[in-house]
C-alpha positions, -999 to 999 in steps of 0.1 A, spaced: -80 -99 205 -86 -66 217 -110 -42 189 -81 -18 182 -62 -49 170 -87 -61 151 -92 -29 132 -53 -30 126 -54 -64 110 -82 -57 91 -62 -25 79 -30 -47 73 -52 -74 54 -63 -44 34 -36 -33 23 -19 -69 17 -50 -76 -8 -44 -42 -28 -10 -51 -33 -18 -80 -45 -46 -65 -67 -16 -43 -85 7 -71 -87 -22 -91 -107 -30 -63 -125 9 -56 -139 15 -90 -142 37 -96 -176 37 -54 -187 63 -31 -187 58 7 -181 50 15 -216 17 -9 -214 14 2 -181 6 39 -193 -11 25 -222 -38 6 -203 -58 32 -186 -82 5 -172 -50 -12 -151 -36 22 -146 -67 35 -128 -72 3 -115 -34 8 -98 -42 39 -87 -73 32 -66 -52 2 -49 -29 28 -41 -55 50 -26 -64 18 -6 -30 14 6 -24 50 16 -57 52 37 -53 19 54 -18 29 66 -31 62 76 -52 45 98 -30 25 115 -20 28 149 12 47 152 25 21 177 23 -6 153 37 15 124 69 20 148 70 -20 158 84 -27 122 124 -24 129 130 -10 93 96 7 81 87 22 50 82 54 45 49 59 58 42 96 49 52 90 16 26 62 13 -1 88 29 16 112 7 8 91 -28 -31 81 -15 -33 125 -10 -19 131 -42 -43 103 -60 -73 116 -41 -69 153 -47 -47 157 -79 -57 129 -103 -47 151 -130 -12 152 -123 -4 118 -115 24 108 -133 24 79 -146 61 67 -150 60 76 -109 32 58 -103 53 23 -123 81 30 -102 63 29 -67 45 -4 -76 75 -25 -94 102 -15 -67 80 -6 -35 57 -30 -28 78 -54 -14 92 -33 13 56 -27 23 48 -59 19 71 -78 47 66 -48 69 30 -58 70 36 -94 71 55 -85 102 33 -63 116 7 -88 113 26 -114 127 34 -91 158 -3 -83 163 -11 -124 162 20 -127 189 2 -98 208 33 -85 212 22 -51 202 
């Protein structure tokens, strides 16, 4: 395997263990704990901020493989906001992007990384 793609499968692997970080890490809470518990909240946050830098460093050929991609500037978008305006994070948007996003991203790099193995991209 060429070095580009393996710098993009270490990216995708990368991202695929930061999601599973948050998923560990809101296992059994609803938003109301999740606010309350600044340790998982922070701990959410920086996974995001993985996430968002990993896909921002993807190749863009790769990001376009994915038939029906998720919103890939958004998810830049979120690891910007984290980085720059901690302060203003809001929480309850922060719940919604890891109990009803994840997913998406999650079989779009599962297919990406399946693609790369193939070397079809």
């Amino acid at each position: 395997m060429p070095k580009a793609q393996r710098e993009a499968a270490l990216l995708l692997a990368d991202i695929d263990k930061a999601i599973g970080r948050i998923r560990l890490y809101i296992a059994g809470m609803d938003a109301r704990a999740f606010e309350a518990s600044f340790i998982t909240f922070d701990a959410t946050v920086m996974n995001l901020q993985v996430i968002g830098e990993s896909v921002a460093k993807l190749p863009e050929t790769l990001k376009t493989a994915v038939a029906e991609p998720p919103p890939w500037g958004q998810i830049v978008a979120v690891r910007n906001l984290v980085s720059h305006g901690y302060p203003d994070i809001d929480p309850d948007v922060i719940w919604t992007i890891v109990t009803t996003r994840l997913e998406e991203l999650e079989l779009a790099i599962g297919k990406m990384a399946a693609a790369l193995e193939a070397g079809s991209v």
